[in-house]
Backbone bond lengths (Angstrom), bond angles and torsions (degrees), N, CA, C in turn:
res aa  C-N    CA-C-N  psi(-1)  N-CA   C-N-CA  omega(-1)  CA-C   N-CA-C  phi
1 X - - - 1.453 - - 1.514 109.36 -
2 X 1.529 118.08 139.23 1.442 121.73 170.54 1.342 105.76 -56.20
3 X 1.245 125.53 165.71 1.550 112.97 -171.93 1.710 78.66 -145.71
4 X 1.394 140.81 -1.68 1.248 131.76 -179.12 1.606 106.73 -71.19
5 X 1.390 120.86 -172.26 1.472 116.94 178.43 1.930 73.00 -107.16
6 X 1.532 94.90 -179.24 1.602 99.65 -168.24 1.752 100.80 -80.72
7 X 1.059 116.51 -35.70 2.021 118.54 164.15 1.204 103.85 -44.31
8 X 1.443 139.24 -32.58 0.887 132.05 -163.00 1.546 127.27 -79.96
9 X 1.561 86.53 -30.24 1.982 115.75 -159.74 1.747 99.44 -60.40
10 X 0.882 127.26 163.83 1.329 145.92 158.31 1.187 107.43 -88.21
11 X 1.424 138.18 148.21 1.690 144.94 175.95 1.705 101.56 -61.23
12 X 1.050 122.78 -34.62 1.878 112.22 158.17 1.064 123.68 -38.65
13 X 1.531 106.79 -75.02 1.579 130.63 -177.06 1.805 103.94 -43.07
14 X 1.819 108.56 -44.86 1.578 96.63 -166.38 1.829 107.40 -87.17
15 X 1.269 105.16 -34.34 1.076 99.05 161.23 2.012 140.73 -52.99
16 X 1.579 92.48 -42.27 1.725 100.74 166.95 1.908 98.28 -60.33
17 X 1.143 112.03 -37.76 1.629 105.73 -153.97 1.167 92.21 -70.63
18 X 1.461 133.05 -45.62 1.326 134.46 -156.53 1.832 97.98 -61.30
19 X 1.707 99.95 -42.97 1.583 108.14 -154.21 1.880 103.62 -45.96
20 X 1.831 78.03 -40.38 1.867 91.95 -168.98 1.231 121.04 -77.01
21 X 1.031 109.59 -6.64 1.808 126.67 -177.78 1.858 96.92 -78.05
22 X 1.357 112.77 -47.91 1.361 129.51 -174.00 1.373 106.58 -52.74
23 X 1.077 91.27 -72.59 1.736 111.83 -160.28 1.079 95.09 -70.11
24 X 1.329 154.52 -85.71 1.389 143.57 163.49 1.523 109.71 -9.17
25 X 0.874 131.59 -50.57 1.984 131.01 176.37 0.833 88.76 -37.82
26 X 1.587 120.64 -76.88 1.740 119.93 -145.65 1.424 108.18 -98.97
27 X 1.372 134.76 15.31 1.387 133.36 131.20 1.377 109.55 108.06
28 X 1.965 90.18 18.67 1.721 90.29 166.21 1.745 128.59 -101.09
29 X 1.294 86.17 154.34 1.675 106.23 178.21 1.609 102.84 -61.33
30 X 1.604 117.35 165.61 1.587 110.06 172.98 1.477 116.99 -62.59
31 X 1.772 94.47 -26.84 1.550 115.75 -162.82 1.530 100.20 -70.35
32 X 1.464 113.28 -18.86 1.571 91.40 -163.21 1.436 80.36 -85.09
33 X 1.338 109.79 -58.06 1.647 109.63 -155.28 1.807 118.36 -40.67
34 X 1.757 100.02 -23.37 1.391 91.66 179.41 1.614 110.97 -96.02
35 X 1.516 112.46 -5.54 1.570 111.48 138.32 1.307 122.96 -32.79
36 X 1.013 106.79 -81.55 1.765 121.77 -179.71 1.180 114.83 -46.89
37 X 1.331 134.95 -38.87 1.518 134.83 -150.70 1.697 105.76 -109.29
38 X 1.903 103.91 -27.78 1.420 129.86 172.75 1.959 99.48 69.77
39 X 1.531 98.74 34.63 1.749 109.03 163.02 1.618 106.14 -105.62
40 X 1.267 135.95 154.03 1.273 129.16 -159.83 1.823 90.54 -115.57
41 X 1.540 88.83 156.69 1.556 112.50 -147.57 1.833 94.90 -66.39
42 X 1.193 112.89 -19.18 1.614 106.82 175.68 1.930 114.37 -64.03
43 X 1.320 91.18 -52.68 1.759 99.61 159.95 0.907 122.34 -39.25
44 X 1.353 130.49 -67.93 1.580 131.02 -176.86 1.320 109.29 -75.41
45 X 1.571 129.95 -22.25 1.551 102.78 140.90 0.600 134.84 -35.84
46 X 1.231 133.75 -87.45 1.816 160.12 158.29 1.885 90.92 2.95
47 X 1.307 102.67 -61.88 1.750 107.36 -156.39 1.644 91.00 -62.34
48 X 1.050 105.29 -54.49 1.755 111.04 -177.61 1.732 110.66 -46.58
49 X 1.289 118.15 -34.82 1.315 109.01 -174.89 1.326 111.19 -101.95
50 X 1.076 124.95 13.57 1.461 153.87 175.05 1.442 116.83 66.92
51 X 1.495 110.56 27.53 1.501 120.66 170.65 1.487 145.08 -55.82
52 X 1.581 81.30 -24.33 1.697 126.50 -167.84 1.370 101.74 -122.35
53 X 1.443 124.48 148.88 1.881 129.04 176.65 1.624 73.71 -128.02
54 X 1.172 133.82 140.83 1.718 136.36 157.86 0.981 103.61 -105.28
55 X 1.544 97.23 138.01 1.837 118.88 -174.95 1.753 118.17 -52.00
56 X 1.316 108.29 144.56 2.000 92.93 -179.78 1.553 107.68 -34.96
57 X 1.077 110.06 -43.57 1.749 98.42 -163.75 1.965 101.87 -66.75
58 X 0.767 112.44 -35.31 1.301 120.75 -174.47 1.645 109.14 -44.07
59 X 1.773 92.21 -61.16 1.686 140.58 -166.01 2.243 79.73 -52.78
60 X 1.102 96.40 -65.23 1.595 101.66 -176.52 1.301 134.96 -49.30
61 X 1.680 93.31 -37.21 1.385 101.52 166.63 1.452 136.48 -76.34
62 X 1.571 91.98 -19.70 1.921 122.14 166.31 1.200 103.15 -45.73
63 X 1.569 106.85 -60.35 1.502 116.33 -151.92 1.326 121.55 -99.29
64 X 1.508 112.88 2.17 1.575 129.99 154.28 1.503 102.42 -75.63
65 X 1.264 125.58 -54.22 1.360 105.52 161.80 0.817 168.08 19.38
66 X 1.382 93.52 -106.34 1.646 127.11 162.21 1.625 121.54 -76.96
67 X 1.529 101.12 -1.22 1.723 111.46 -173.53 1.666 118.09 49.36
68 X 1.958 104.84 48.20 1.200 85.80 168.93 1.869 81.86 -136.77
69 X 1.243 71.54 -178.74 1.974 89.40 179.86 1.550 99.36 -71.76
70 X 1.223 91.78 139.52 1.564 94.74 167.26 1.345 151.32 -63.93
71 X 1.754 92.02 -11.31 1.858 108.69 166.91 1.634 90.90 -60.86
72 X 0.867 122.59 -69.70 1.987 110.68 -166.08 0.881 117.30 -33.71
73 X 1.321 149.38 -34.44 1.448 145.26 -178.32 1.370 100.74 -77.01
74 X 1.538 119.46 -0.01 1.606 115.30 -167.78 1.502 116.57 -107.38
75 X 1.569 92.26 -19.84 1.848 107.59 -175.62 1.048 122.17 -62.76
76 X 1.315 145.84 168.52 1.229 150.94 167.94 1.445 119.85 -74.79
77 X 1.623 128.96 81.33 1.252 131.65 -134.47 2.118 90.85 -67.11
78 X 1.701 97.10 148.58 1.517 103.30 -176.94 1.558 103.88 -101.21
79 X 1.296 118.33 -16.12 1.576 119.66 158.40 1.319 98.60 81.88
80 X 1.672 117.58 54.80 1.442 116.10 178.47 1.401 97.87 -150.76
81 X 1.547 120.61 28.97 1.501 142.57 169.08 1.826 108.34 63.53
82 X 1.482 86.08 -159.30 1.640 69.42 -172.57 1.327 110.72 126.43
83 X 1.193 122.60 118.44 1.936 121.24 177.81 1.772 95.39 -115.30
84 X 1.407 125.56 43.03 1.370 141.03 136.03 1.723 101.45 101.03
């Protein structure tokens, strides 16, 4: 868990949080999501723990995905779940 307040987060941190907020909604594994997206499940760790910021194209391919717009992966996650 981020333990920052959300002012605090870095665009990694909110972006990984958002990723995991997502994918967890709709009840996927990292493995599927990097099925779908064809990024390997170490990556979308990394992004999830906010180690990693992924490039727009990346960011796009997230959010084709998951079928949401890509501002959501951008918000300041409110931590009350939710695939947007």
């Amino acid at each position: 868990m981020i333990s920052e307040t959300p002012s605090d987060q870095g665009a990694g941190a909110i972006v990984g949080a958002n990723v995991r907020e997502v994918r967890q909604a709709l009840g996927w594994s990292q493995v599927t999501l990097g099925q779908k997206t064809g990024l390997r499940q170490g990556y979308i760790s990394a992004i999830e723990r906010g180690e990693r910021c992924p490039s727009l194209e990346r960011l796009l391919d997230l959010a084709r995905a998951f079928g949401v717009a890509p501002a959501r992966l951008l918000v300041v996650p409110t931590g009350k779940g939710g695939a947007g």
